[in-house]
C-alpha positions as YAML, in Angstrom:
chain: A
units: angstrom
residues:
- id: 1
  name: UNK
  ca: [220.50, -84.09, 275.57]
- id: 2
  name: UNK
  ca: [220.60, -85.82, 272.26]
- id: 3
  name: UNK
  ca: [219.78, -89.52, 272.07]
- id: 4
  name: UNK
  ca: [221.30, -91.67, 269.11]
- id: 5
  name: UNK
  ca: [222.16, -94.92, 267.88]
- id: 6
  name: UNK
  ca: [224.04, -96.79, 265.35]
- id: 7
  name: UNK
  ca: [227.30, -98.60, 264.97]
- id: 8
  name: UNK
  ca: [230.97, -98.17, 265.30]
- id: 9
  name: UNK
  ca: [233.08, -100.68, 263.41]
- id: 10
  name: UNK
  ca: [230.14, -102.97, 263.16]
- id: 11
  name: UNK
  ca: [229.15, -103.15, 266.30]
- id: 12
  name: UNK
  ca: [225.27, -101.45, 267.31]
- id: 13
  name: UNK
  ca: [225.78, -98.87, 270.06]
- id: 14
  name: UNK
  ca: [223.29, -96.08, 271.58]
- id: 15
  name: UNK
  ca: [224.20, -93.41, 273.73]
- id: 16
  name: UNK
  ca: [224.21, -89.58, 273.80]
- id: 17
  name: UNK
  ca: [225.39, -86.81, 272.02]
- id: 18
  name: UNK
  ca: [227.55, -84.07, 272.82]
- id: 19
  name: UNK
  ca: [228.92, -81.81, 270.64]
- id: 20
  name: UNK
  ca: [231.64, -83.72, 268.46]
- id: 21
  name: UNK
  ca: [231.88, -86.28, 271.28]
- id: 22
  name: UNK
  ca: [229.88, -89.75, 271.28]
- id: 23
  name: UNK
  ca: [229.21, -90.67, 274.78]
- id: 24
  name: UNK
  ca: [228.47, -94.96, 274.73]
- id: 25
  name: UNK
  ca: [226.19, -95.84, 276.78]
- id: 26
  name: UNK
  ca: [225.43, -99.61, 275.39]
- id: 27
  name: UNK
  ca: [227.58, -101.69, 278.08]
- id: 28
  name: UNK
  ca: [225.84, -99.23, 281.04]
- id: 29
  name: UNK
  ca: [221.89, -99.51, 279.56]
- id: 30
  name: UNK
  ca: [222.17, -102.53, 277.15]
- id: 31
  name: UNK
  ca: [218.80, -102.01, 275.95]
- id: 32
  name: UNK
  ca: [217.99, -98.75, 274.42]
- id: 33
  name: UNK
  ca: [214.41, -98.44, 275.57]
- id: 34
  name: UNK
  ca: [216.15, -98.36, 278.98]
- id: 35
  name: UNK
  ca: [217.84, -94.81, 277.92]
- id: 36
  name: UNK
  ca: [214.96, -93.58, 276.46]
- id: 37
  name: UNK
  ca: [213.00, -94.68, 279.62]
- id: 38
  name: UNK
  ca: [215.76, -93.30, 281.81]
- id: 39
  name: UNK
  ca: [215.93, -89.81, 279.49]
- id: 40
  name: UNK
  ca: [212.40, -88.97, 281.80]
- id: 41
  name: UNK
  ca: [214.89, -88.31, 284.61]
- id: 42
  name: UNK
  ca: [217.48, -85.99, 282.44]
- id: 43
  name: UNK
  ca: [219.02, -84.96, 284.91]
- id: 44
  name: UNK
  ca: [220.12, -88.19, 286.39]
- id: 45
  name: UNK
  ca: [220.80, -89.30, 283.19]
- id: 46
  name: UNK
  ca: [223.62, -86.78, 282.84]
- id: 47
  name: UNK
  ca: [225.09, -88.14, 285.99]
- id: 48
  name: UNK
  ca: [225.05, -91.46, 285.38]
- id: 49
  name: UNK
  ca: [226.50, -90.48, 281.86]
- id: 50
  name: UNK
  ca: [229.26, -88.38, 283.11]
- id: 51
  name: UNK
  ca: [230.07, -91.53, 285.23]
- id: 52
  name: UNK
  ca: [230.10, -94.94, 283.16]
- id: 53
  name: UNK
  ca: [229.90, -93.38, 279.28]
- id: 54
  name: UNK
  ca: [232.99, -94.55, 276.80]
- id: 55
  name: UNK
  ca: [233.44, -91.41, 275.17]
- id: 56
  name: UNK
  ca: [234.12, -91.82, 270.92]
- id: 57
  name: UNK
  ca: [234.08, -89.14, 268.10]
- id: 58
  name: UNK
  ca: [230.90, -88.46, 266.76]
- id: 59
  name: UNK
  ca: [232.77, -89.09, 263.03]
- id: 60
  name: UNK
  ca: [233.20, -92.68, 264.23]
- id: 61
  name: UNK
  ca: [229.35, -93.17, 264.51]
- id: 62
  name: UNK
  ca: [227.35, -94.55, 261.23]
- id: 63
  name: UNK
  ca: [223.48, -92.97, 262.43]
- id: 64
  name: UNK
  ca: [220.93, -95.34, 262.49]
- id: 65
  name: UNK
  ca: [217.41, -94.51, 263.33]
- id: 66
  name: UNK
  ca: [217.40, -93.05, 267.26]
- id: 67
  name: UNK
  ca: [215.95, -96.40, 268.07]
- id: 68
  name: UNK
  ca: [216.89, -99.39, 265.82]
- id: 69
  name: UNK
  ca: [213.33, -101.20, 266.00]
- id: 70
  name: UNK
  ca: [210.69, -98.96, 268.12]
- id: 71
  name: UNK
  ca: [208.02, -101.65, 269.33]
- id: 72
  name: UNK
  ca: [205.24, -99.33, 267.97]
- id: 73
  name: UNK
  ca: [205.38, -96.46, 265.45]
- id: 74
  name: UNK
  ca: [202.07, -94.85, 265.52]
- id: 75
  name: UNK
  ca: [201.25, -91.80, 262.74]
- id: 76
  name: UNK
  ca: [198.46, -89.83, 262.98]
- id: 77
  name: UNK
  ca: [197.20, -88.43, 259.18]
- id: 78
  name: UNK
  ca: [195.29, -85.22, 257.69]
- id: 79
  name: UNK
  ca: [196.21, -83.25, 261.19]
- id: 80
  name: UNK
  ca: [196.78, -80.27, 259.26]
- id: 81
  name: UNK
  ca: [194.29, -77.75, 258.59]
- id: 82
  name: UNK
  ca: [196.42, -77.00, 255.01]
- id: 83
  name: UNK
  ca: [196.75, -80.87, 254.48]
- id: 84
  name: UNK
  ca: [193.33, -81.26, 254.26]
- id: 85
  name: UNK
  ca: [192.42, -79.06, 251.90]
- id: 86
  name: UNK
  ca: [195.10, -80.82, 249.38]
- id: 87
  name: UNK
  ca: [193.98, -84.08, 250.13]
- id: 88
  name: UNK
  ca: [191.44, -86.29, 247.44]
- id: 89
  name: UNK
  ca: [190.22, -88.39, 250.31]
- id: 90
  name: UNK
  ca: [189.01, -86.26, 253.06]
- id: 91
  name: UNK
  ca: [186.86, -82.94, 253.11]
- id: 92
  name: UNK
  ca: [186.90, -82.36, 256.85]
- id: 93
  name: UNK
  ca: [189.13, -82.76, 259.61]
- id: 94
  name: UNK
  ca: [188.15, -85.85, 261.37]
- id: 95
  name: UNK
  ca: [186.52, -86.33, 264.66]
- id: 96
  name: UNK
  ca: [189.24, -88.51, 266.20]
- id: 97
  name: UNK
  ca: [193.07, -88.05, 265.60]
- id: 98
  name: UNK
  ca: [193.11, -90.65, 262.15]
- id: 99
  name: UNK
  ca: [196.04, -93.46, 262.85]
- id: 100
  name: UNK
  ca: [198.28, -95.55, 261.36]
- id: 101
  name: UNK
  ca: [201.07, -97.36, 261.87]
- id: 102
  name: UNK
  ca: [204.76, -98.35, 259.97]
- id: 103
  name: UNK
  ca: [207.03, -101.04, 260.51]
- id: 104
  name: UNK
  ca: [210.73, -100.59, 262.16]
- id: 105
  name: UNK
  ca: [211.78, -101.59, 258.44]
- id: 106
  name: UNK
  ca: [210.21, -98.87, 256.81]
- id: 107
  name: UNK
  ca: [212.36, -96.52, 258.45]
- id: 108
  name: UNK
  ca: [216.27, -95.58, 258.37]
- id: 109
  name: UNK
  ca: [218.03, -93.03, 259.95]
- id: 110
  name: UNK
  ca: [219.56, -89.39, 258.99]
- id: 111
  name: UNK
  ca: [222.13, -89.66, 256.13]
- id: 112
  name: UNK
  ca: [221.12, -92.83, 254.84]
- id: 113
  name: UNK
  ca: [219.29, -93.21, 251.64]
- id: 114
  name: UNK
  ca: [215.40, -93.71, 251.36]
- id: 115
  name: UNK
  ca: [214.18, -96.07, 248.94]
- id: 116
  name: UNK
  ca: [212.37, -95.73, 245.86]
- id: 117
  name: UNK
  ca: [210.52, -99.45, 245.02]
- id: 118
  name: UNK
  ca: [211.11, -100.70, 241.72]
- id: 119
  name: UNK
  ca: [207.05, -100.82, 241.37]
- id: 120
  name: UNK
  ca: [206.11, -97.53, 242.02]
- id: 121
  name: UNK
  ca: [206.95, -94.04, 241.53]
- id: 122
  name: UNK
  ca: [204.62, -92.03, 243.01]
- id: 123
  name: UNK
  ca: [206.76, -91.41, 245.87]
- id: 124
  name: UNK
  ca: [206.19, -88.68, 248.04]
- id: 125
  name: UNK
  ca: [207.25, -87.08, 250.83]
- id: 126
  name: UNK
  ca: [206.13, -86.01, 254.23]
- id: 127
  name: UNK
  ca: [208.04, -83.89, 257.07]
- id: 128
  name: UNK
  ca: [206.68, -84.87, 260.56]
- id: 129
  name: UNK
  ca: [207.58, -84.39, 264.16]
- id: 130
  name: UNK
  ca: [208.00, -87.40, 266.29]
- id: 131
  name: UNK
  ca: [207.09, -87.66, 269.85]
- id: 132
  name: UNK
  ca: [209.01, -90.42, 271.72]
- id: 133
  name: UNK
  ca: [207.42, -92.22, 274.63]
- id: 134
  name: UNK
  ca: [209.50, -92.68, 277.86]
- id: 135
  name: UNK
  ca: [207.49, -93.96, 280.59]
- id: 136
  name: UNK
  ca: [204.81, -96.92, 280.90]
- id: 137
  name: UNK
  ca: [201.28, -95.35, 279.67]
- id: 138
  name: UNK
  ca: [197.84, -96.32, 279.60]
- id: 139
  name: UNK
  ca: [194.63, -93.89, 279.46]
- id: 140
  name: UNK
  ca: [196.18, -90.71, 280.41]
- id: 141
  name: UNK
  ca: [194.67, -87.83, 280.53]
- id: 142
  name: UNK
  ca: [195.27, -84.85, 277.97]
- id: 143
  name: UNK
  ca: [196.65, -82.25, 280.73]
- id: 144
  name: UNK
  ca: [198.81, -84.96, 281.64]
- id: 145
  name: UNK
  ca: [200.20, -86.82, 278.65]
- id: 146
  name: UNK
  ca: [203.15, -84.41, 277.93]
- id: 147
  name: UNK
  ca: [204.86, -85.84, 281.14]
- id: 148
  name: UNK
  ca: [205.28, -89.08, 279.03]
- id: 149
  name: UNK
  ca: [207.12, -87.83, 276.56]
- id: 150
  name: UNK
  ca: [211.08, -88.56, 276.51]
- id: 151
  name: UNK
  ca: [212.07, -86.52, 273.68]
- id: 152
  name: UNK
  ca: [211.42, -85.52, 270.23]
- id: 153
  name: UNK
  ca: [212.68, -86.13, 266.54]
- id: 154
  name: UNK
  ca: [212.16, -84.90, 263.26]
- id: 155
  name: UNK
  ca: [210.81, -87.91, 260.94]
- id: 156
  name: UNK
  ca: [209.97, -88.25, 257.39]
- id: 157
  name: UNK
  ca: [206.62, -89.95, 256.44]
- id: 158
  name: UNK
  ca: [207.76, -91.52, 252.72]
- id: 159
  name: UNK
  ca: [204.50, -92.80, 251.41]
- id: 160
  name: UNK
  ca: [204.04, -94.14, 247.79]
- id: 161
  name: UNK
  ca: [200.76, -92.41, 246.73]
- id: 162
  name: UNK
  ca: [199.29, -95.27, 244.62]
- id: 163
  name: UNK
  ca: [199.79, -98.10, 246.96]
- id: 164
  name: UNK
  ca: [198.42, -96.51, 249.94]
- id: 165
  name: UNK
  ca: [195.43, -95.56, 247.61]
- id: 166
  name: UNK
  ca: [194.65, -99.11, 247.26]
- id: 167
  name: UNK
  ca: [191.66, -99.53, 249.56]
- id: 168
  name: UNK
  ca: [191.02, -97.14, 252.51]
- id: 169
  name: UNK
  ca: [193.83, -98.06, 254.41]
- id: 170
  name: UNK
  ca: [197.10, -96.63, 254.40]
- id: 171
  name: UNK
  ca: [199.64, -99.65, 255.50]
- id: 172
  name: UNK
  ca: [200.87, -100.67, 252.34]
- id: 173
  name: UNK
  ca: [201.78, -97.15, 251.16]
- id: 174
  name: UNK
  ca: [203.36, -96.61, 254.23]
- id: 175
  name: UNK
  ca: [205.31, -99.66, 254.69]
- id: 176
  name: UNK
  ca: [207.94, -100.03, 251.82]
- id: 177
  name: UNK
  ca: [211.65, -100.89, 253.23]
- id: 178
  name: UNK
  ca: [213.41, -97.69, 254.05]
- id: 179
  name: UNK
  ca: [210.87, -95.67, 252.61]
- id: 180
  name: UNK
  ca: [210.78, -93.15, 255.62]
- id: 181
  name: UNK
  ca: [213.74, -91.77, 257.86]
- id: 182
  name: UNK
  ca: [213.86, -90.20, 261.09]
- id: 183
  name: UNK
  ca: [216.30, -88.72, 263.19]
- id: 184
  name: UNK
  ca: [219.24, -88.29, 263.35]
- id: 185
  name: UNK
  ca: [219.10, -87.77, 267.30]
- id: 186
  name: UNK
  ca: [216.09, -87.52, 270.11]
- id: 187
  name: UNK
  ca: [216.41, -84.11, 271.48]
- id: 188
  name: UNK
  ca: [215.46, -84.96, 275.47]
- id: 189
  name: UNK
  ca: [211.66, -82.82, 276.24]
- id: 190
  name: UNK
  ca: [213.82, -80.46, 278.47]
- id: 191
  name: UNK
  ca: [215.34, -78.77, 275.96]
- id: 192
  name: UNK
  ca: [212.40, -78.12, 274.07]
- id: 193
  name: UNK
  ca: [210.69, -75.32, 275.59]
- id: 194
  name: UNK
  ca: [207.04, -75.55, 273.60]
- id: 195
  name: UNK
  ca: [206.56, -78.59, 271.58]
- id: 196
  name: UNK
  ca: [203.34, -76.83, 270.58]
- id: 197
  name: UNK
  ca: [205.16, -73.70, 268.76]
- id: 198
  name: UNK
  ca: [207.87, -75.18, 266.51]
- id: 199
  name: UNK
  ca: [208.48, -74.12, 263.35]
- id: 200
  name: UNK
  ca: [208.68, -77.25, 260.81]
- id: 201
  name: UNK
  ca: [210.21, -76.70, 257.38]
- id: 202
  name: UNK
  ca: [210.44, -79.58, 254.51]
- id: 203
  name: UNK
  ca: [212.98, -78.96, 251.86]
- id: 204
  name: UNK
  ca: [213.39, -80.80, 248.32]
- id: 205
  name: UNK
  ca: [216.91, -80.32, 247.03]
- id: 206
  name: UNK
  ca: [216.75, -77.01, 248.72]
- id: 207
  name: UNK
  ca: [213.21, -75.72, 247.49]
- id: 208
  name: UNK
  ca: [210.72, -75.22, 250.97]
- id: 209
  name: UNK
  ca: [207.71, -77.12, 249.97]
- id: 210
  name: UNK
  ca: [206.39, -77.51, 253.56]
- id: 211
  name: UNK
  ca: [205.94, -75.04, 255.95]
- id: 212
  name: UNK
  ca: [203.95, -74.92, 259.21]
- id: 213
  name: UNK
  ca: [203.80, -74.38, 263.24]
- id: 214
  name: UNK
  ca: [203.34, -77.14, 265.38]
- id: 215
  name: UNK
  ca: [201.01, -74.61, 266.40]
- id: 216
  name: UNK
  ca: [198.55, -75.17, 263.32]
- id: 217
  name: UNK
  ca: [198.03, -78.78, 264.56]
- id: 218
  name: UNK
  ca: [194.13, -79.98, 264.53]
- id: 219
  name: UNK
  ca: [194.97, -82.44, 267.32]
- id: 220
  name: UNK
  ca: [197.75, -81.15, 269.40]
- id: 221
  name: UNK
  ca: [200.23, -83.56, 271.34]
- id: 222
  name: UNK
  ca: [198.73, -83.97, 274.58]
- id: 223
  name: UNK
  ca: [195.30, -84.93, 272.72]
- id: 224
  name: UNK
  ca: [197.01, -87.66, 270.44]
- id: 225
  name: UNK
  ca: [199.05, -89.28, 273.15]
- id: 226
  name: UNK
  ca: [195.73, -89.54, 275.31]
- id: 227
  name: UNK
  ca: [194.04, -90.43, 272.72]
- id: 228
  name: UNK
  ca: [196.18, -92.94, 271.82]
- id: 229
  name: UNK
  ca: [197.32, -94.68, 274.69]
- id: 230
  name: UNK
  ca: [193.04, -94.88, 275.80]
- id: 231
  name: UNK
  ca: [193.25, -98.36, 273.51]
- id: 232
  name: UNK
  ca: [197.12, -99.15, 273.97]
- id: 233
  name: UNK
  ca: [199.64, -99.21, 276.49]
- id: 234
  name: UNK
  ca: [202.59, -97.26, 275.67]
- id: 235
  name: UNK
  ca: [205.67, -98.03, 276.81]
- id: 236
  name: UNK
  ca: [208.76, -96.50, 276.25]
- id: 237
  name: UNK
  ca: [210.68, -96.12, 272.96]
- id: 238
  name: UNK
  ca: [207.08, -96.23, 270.87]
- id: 239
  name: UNK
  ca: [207.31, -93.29, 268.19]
- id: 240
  name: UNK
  ca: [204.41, -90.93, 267.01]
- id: 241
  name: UNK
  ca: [205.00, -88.92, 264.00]
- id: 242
  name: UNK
  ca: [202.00, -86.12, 264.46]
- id: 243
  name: UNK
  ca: [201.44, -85.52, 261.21]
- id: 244
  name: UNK
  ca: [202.15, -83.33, 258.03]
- id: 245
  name: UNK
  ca: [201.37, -80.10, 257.06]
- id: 246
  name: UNK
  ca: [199.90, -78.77, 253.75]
- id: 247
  name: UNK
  ca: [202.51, -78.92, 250.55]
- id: 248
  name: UNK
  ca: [202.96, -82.42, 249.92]
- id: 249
  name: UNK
  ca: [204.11, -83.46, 246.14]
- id: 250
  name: UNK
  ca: [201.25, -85.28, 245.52]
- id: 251
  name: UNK
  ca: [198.89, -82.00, 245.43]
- id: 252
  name: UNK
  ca: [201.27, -80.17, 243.32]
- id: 253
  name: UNK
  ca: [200.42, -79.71, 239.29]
- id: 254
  name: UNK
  ca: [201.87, -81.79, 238.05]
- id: 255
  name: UNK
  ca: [202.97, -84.12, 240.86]
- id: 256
  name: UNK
  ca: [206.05, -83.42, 242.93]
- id: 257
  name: UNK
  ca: [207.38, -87.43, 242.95]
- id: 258
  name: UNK
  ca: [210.23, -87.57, 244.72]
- id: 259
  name: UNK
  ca: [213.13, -89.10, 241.95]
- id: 260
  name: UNK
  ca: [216.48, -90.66, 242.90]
- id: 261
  name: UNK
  ca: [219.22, -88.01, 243.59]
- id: 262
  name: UNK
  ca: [216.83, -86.33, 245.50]
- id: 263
  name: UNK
  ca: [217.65, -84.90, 248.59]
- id: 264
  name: UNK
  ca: [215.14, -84.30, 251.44]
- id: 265
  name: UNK
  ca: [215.64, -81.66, 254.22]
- id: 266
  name: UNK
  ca: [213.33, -82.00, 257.92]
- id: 267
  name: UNK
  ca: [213.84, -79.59, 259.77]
- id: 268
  name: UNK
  ca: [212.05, -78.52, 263.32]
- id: 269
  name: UNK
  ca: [213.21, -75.56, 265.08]
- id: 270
  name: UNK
  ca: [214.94, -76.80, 268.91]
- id: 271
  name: UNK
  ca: [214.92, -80.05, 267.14]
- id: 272
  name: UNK
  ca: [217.16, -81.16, 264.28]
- id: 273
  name: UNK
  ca: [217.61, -81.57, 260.79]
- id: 274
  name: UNK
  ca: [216.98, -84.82, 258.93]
- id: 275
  name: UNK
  ca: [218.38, -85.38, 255.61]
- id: 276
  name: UNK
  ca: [218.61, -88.42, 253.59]
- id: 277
  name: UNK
  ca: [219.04, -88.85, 249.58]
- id: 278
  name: UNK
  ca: [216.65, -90.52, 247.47]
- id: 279
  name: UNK
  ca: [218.22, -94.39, 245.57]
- id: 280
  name: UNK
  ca: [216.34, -96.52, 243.91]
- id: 281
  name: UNK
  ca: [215.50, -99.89, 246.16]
...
């Protein structure tokens, strides 16, 4: 199944995707933690779907992020073997999965435009995957932590390069309004068959600039989601975004910044494609 949200004639609606057909589920699960919670049980949400859904056209759906304002959004940086060899701040992979976090206002969703700030240009960009949490979760362990997952999502790490370069941490860079994107749907973890083997591809106005296996991961999903949730509880609807691979713009000679007109392709085999067009803020 494919989890979305957004709007139809103004109104904020969630619900699932099928094909050309929007299936509402906002009057039957009014909050949408409660379908990603309920997205554990897949099958049973198909039932209950097939039952109490108002069915739309997907063209009458303006895509927001899959979740308008996830409680946490947790990133996890230099996971990449590739990544950090390009990087000026780190040697060596480090000894714990490295964290940080973004704001629900930092993101949008697919086909809206990402934000350039009017003081900085060193924008660059980063092609993720995005784990979404479905169930309560608190110190689990690794051979256990993929049961937690609802469903995945491609997302796009927009970080301005000078500001997060500030002091050693990241937030400000990572924090700009709309600077990031993910989306445009939650693919449910049933349909993906090996979260740890998909191919993820990040395209500038068609050029590949990123290209890795979830595979080539230094801290695999399992290991970040324990890791994670042995200081936090997570509950569901909080996003990871795992981290991103070698080829970012800010290694390139000269620098890749990402300008507006820009367009900026995610895309994660059994997943999705994310695209969104770079404005000025």
């Amino acid at each position: 199944m494919k989890i979305c949200s957004g709007s139809i004639d103004g109104r904020p609606v969630h619900g699932i995707a099928v094909g050309e057909t929007f299936q509402d589920l906002t009057a039957t699960l009014p909050d949408v933690n409660d379908l990603i919670a309920a997205a554990i049980e897949p099958d049973a949400l198909k039932e209950q779907s097939a039952q109490s859904s108002v069915a739309r056209s997907m063209a009458d759906l303006v895509i927001g992020p899959p979740i308008p304002r996830p409680g946490k959004i947790i990133c996890v940086g230099t996971n990449y073997a590739e990544h950090v060899a390009e990087s000026d701040s780190v040697t060596e992979a480090p000894g714990h999965p490295m964290l940080f976090v973004r704001f629900a206002e930092s993101v949008t969703g697919h086909g809206q435009p990402i934000l350039r700030p009017n003081n900085s240009m060193s924008f660059d960009y980063e092609g993720e995957l995005a784990v979404v949490i479905g169930r309560p979760t608190r110190s689990v362990p690794e051979n256990q932590a993929l049961a937690a997952i609802a469903g995945y999502s491609p997302f796009m790490d927009g970080t301005l390069r000078d500001f997060q370069r500030h002091t050693s941490q990241f937030t400000p860079g990572k924090n700009f309004d709309q600077s990031g994107a993910w989306g445009p749907f939650i693919v449910t973890a049933d349909e993906v068959t090996d979260p740890s083997d998909l191919r993820l591809t990040t395209s500038v106005n068609g050029e590949v600039v990123q290209s890795a296996s979830t595979s080539q991961l230094i801290y695999g999903i399992a290991r970040i989601v324990s890791y994670v949730s042995s200081f936090t509880t997570l509950l569901p609807g909080d996003v990871i975004a795992t981290g991103t691979p070698g080829g970012v713009g800010y290694a390139k000679e000269p620098p890749q910044w990402l300008t507006p007109g820009d367009q900026v392709r995610v895309e994660i085999s059994d997943v999705g494609i994310l695209e969104n067009v770079v404005a000025d803020a």
